[in-house]
N, C-alpha and C positions, 0 to 999 in steps of 0.2 A: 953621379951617385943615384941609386935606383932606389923608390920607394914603393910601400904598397899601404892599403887602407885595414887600417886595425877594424876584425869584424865583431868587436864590444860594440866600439863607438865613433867608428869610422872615422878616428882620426889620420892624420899622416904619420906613417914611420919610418922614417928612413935608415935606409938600407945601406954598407958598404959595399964599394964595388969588389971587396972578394965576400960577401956576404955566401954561405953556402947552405946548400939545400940541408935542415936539419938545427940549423944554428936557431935559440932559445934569445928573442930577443924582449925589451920593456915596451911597450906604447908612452911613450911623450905624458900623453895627455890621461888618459885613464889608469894606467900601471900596470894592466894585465899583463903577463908574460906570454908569450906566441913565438911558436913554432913556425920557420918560417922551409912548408912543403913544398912550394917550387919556386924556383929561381927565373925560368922565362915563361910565360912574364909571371913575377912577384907576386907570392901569394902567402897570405900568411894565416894560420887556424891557432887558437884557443892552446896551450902548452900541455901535454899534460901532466894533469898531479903524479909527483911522486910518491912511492909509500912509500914506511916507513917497514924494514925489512928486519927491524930489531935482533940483527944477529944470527936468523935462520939459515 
């Protein structure tokens, strides 16, 4: 199972081994949601916010 370091608070987060480039994951430890942009090697950024498209 491959992990990579949450860049809030550098915790560990582990990864599945079909985890894929794009996939919105939790950190463990702080709760942030992250985007996980590359898969070799495992990198994961900040998720971004969704808005709210109220129907346009």
């Amino acid at each position: 199972m491959a992990s990579a370091n949450c860049p809030e608070c550098e915790g560990d987060v582990a990864l599945g081994d079909d985890a894929m480039q794009g996939e919105i994951v939790s950190c463990p430890d702080c709760g942030v949601e992250l985007e996980l942009v590359s898969t070799s090697p495992p990198k994961l950024e900040p998720a971004p916010e969704e808005e709210e498209d109220w129907g346009e």
